[in-house]
N, C-alpha and C positions, 0 to 999 in steps of 0.2 A: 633407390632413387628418391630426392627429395625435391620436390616441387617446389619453386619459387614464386612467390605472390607479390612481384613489383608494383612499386603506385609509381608505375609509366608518366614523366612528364617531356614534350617536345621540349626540343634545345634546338637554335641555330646560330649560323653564324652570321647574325644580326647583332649579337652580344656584343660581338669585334667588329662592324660597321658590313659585313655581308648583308647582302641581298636575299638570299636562299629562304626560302618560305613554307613552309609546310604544315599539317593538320593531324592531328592525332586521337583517335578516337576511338572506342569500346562498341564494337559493332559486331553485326551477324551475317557471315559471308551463308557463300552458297555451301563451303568445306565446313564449317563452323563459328562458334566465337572467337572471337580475335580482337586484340590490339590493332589498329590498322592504321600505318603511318604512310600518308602521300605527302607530293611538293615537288617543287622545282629546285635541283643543285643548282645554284650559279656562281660561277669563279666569278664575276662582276664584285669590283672593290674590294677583292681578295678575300672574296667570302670562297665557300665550298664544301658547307656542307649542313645536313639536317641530319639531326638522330631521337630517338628514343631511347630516355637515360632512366635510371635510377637508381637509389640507395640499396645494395642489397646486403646483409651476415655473409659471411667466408661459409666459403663449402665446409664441410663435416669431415671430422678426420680421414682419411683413406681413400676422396674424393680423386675419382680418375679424370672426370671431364665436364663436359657442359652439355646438353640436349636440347635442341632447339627444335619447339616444331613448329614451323614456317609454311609460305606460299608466298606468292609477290609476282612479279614482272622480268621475272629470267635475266634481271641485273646483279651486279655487284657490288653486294655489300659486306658492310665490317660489323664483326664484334668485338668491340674496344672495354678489356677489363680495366680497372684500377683500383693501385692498393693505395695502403694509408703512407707507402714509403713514399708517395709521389707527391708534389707538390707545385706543379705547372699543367696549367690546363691543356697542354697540348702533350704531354705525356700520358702513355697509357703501353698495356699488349696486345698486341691485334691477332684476329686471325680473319680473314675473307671467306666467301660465301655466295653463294648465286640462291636469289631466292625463285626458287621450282615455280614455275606454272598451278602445281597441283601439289597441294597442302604434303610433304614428307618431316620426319623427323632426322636432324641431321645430327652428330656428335660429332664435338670438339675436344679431343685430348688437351687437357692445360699442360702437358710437358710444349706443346704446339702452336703456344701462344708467343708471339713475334715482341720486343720490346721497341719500343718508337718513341724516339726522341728521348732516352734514360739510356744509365750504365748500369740502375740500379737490377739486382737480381730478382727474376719473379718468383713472390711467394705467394701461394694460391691462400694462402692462411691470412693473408691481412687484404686478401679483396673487399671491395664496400662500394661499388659502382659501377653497373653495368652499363653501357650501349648498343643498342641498334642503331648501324650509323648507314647513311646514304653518302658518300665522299668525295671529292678528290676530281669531280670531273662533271661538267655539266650535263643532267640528265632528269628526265621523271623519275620520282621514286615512287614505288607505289609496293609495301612488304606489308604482312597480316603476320603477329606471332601467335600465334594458338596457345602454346605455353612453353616455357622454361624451366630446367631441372637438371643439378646435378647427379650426376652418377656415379 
């Protein structure tokens, strides 16, 4: 397992004239240390969404998956990989997620990552950018990631 060490910045969609607002921050829950991203999704002005993004190296050869350990507000959320094949911001692989009540580690097989809005093939070898994304639908987000790490 190798541990990933994101310099986590919010994103929303404010960029493209959305509303959706949110806060991101390095804090101490009651489970632990966490990343902890709250805010409001609003489809207002054809916004819809907030995430937690960064720059990260492609998994290590022989790499099966992703490890996420999360808590949050028992919503629905994404994690949107992208490689260097992609070139439009609204392209990326997704796969969804509910983040638990109470801090779990959840694994994501990369054979199991969804393509959106590409034809191109995913290759887990030219990833360079992660999200935590809140989406697609007006709601409170409120997710803490403890830490990330491929497997």
């Amino acid at each position: 397992m190798k541990t990933l060490e994101p310099d986590w910045q919010l994103v929303s969609d404010q960029v493209m004239g959305g509303v959706s607002a949110g806060t991101l921050s390095a804090e101490d829950s009651p489970q632990g240390r966490a990343h902890h991203m709250s805010g409001r999704v609003s489809l207002d002005n054809n916004g819809g969404f907030i995430q937690m993004a960064a720059d990260i190296a492609p998994p290590p050869p022989g790499t099966k998956g992703l490890m996420l350990d999360v808590s949050g507000n028992g919503e629905q959320y994404n994690i949107h990989l992208r490689t260097s094949d992609l070139d439009r911001p609204w392209q990326s692989y997704r796969r969804s997620f509910i983040a638990p009540d109470d801090r779990e580690k959840i694994r994501f097989d990369l054979a199991d990552f969804e393509p959106h809005r590409t034809n191109e093939p995913f290759e887990p070898a030219h990833i360079r950018r992660i999200g935590i994304v809140a989406i697609g639908r007006e709601f409170d987000a409120d997710v803490w990631v403890y830490s990330i790490a491929w497997y």
